[in-house]
SEDRENTI-555710 format. One record per atom (N, C-alpha, C): x, y, z. Coordinates in pm, whole numbers, plus 32768, in hexadecimal, padded with zeros to 4 digits. Example, Ala and Ser with C-alpha at 12.3 -4.5 7.8 and 13.67 -1.06 7.14 Angstrom:
BEGIN
85277DC7830C/84CE7E3E830C/85287EB6830C/85057F1F82C4/85577F9682CA/850A80038313/
! end
This chain:
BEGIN
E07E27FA97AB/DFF127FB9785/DF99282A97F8/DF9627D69872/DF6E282198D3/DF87289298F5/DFFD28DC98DC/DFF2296E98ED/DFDC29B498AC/DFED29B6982F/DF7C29F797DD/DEE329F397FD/DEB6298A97FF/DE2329769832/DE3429B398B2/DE7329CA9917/DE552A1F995B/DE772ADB994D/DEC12AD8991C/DED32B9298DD/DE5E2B8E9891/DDF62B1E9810/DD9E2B4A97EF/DD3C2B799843/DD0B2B339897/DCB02B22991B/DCAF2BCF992F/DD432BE89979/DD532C7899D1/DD1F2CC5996E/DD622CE398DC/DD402D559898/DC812D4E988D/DC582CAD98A0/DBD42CC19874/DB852D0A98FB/DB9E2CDB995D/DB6B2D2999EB/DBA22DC999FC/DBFA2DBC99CA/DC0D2E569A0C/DBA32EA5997F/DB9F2E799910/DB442EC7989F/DA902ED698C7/DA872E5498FA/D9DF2E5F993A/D9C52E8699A1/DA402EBC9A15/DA422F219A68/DA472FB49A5B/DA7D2FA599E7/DA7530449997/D9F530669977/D9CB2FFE993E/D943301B98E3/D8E13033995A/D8E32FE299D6/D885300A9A3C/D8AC306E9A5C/D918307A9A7E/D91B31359AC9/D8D331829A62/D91731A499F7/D8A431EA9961/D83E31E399C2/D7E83167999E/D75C317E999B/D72231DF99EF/D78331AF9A9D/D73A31D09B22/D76F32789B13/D7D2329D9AD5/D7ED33249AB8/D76C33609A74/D754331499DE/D6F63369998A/D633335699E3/D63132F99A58/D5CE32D09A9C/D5D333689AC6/D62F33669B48/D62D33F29BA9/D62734609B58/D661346A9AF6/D64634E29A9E/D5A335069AA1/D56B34A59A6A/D4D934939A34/D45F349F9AAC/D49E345C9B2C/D42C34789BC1/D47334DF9B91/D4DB354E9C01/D4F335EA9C20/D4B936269BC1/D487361A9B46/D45D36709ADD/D37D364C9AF7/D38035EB9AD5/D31235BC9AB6/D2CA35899B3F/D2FC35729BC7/D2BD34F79C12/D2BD34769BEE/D28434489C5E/D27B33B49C5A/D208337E9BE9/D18133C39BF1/D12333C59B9F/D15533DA9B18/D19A346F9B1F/D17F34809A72/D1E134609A37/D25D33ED9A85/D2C133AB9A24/D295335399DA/D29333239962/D2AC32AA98F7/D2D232629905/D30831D498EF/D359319B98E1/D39C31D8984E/D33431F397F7/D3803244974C/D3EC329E9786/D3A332DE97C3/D3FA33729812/D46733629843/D476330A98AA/D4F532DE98DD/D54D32AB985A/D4FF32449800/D56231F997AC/D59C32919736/D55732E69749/D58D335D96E8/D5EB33AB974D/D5E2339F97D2/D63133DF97E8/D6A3339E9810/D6C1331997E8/D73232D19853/D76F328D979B/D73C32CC9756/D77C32C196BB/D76932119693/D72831C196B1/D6EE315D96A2/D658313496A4/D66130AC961D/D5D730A69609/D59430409681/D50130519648/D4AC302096C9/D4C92FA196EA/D4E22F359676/D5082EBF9688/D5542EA296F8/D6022F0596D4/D6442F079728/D6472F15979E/D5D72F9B97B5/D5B22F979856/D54D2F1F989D/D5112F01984B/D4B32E8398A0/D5352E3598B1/D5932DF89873/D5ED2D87987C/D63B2D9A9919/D6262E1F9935/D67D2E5F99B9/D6302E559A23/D59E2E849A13/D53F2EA89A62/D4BB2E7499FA/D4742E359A91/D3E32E079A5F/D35E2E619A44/D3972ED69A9A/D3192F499A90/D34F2FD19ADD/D31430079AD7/D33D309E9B43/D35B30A49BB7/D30D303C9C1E/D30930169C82/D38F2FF59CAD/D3BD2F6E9C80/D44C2F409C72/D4B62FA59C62/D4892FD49BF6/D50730589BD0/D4FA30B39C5E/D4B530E99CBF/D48431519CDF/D4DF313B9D4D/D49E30BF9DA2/D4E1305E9E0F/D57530479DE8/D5BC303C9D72/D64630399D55/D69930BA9D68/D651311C9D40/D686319A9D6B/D69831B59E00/D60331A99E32/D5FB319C9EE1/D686315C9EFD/D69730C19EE0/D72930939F25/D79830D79EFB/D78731169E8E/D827315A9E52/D81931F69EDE/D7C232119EC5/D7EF32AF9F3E/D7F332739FB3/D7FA31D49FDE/D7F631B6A06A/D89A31B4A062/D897314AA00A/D93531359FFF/D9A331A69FE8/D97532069FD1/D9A732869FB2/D9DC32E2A036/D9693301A085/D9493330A0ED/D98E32BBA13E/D9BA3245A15F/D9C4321DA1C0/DA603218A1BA/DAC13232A138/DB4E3246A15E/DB7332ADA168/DB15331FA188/DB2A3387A1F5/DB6C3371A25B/DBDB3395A2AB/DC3A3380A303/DC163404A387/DB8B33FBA3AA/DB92345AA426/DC01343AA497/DC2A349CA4B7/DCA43468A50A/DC5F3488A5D1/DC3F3400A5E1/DC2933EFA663/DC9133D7A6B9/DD1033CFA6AF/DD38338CA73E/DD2B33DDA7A7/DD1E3393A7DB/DCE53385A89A/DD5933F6A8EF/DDA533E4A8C0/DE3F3482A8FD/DE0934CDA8A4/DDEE34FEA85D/DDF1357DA811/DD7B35C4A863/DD8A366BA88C/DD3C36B2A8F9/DCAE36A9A8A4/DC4836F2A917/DBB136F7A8CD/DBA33762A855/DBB737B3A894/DBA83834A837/DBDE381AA7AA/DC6C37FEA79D/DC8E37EAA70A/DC5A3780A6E3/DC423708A71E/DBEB36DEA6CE/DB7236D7A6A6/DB1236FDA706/DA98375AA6B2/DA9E37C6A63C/DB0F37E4A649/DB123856A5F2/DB493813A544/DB9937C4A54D/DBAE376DA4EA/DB8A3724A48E/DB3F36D0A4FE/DABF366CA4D7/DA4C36A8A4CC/DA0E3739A4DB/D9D53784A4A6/D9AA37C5A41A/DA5A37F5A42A/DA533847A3A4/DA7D37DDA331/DAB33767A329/DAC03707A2E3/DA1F36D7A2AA/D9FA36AEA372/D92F3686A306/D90336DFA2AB/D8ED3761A2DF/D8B837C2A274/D8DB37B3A1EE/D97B37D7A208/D99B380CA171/D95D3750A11E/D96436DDA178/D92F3651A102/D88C365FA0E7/D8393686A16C/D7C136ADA154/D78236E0A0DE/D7E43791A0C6/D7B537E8A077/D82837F3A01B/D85137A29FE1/D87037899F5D/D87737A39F05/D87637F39E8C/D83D37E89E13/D7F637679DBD/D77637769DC6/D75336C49D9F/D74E367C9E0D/D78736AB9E8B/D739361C9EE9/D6D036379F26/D66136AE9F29/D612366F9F63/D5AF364A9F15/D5C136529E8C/D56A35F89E1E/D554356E9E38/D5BE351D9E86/D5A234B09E98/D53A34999F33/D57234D89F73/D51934D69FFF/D47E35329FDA/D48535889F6F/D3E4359D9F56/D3D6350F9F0D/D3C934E89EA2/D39D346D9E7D/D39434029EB3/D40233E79F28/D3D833869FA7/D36633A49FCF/D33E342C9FFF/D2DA3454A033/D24C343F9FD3/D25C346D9F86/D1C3346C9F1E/D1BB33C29F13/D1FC336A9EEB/D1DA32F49ED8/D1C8329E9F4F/D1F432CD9FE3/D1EB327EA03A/D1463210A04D/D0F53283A05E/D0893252A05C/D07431E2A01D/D07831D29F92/D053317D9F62/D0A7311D9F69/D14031149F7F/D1A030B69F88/D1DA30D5A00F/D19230ABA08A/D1D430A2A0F2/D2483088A107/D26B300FA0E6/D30F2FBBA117/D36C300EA0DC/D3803031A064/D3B730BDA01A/D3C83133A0A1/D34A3178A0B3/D39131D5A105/D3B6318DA1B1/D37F3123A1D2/D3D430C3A25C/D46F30C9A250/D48C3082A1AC/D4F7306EA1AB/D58030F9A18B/D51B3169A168/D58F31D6A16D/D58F3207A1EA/D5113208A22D/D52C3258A2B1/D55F31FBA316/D578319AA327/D5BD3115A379/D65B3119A32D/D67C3130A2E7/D6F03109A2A8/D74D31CDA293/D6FF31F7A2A4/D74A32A2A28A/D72F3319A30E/D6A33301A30E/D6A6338AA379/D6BC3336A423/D64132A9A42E/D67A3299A4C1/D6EC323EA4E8/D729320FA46D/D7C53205A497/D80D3259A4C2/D80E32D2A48E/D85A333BA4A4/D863337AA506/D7E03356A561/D77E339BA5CE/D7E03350A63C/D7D332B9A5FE/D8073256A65B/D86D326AA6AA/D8D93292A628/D97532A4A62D/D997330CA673/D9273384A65E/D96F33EAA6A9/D92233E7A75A/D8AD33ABA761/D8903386A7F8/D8F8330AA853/D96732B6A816/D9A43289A824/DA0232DAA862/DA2B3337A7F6/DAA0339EA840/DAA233F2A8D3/DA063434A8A9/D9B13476A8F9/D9D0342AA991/D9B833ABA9BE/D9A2334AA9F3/DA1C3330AA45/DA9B332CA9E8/DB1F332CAA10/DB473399AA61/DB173417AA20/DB4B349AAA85/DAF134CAAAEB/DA7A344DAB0A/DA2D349BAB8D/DA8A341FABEB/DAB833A8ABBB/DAFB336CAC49/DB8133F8AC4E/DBB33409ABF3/DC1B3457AC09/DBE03512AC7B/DB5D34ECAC9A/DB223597ACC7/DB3C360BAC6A/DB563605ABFC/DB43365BAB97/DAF63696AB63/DA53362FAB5B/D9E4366DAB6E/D9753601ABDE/D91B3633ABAF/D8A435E3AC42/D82A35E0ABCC/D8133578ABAF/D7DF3538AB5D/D74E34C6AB99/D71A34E5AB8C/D6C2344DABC5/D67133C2AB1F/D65B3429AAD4/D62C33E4AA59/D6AB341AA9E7/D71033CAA9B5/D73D33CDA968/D71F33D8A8D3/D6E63361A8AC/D67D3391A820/D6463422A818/D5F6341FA869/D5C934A0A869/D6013539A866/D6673512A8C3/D6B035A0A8AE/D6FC35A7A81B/D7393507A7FC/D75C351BA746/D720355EA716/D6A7353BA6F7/D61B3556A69C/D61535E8A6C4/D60D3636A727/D5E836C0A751/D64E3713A70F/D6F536F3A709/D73A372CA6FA/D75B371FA658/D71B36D8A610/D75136BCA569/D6A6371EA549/D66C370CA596/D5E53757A54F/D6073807A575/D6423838A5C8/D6893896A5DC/D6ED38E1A559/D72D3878A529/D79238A2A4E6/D72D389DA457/D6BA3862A426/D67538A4A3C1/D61738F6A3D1/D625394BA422/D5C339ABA422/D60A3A4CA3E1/D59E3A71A3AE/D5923AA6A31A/D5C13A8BA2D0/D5F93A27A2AB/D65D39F0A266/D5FC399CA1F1/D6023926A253/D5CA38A4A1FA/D54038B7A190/D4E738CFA1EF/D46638E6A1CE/D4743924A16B/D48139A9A140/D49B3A02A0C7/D4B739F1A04F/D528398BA0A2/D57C3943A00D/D52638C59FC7/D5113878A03E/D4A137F7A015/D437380C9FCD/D3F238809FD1/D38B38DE9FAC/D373390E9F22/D43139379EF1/D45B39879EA5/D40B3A089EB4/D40D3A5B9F2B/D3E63AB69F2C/D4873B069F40/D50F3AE59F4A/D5663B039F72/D5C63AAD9F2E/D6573ADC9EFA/D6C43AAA9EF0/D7003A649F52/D73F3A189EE2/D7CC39E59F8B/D81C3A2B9FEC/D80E3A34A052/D8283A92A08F/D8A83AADA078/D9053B4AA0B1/D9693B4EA081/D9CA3AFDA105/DA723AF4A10F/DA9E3AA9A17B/DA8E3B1DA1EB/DA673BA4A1F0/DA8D3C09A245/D9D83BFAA25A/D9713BDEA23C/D8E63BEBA25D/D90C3B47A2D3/D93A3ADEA2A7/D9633A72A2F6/D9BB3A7EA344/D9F03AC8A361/DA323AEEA3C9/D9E73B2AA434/D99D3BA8A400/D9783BE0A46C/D8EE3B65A4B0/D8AD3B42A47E/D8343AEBA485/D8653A74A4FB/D8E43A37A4EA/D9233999A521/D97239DCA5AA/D9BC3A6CA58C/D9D53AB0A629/D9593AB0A681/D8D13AE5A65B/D8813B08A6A2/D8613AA3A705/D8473A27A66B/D80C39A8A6BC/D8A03980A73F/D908396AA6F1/D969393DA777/D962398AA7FE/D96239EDA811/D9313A7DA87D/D88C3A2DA8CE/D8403A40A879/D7D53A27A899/D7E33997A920/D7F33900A892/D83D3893A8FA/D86838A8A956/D8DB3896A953/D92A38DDA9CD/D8FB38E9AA58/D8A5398FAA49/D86139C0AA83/D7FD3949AAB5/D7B1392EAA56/D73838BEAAAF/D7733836AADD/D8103809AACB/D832378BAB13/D8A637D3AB88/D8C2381FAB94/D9003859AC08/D93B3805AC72/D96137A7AC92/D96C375FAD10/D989379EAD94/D937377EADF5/D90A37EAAE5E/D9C43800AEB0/D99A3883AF12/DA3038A2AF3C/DA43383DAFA6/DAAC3810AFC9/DADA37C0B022/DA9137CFB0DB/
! end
């Protein structure tokens, strides 16, 4: 008896986990198309193939839903596996952890979510705190960490770590990001990210130099 009551349980959780993904699927559908403004809750519930009832029972308002999505691309983005270790040389891994950010950056569909982070920040601060604390300066973190590791090693000469992160990932979207974020431009192709993430590694390089002996 108890195990039945528990196989009922599982099949019932894993079905109202379904039904949330739906929603937060037919949600993102509805911002990338419409914005944050001109989504519905109708809209979403037409596009996530459920009625409104159903979606209030999931979510209390847009807000909620909006912020649920926010954590789903955190959680998304964060089992990304940039590969830092501390032995692996500079160059390849700039070049790696480069062309990896990009190609997650410019996406098809992702920077719909980082524009709608953006348009709603204002009005929902902690929303955009919590994507840019949880996605971009983690990432910043992780790779000034590395950064950090190979100036004891004299590999490069570094004095602000963060910073040189931050210099060198804003490097690797240039002409890139903007365009796309914009939609003034496609996703770039992997040979437009290539040439773009060489430049920036060259560039680096060049400005952390560690002086000659």
């Amino acid at each position: 008896m108890v195990a039945t009551q528990h196989t009922a349980l599982s099949v019932v959780g894993e079905e109202d986990s379904a039904k949330r993904r739906q929603i937060l699927d037919g949600a993102r559908t509805v911002f990338m198309k419409l914005g944050f403004d001109g989504g519905s809750m109708g809209e979403i519930a037409r596009a996530a193939g459920v009625s409104k009832g159903t979606l209030y029972v999931y979510f209390a308002d847009k807000n909620r839903l909006f912020e649920a999505i926010v954590e789903q691309e955190v959680l998304e983005q964060g089992k990304l596996a940039f590969n830092f270790d501390p032995e692996r040389d500079v160059a390849t891994t700039l070049h790696d952890f480069g062309t990896a950010y990009i190609q997650l950056l410019c996406r098809p569909g992702g920077g719909s979510s980082t524009r709608t982070v953006m348009a709603i920040a204002e009005r929902m601060p902690e929303v955009g705190q919590r994507f840019y604390n949880n996605v971009v300066a983690l990432t910043i973190s992780r790779l000034a960490t590395y950064l950090e590791a190979r100036a004891k090693q004299g590999d490069v000469a570094i004095d602000d770590f963060e910073l040189a992160a931050s210099q060198f990932m804003m490097c690797c979207q240039a002409s890139l990001f903007m365009p796309f974020i914009f939609q003034a431009a496609p996703a770039p192709s992997p040979a437009q990210i290539a040439t773009v993430v060489a430049s920036a590694t060259r560039m680096f390089l060049a400005a952390y130099q560690p002086s000659p002996a």
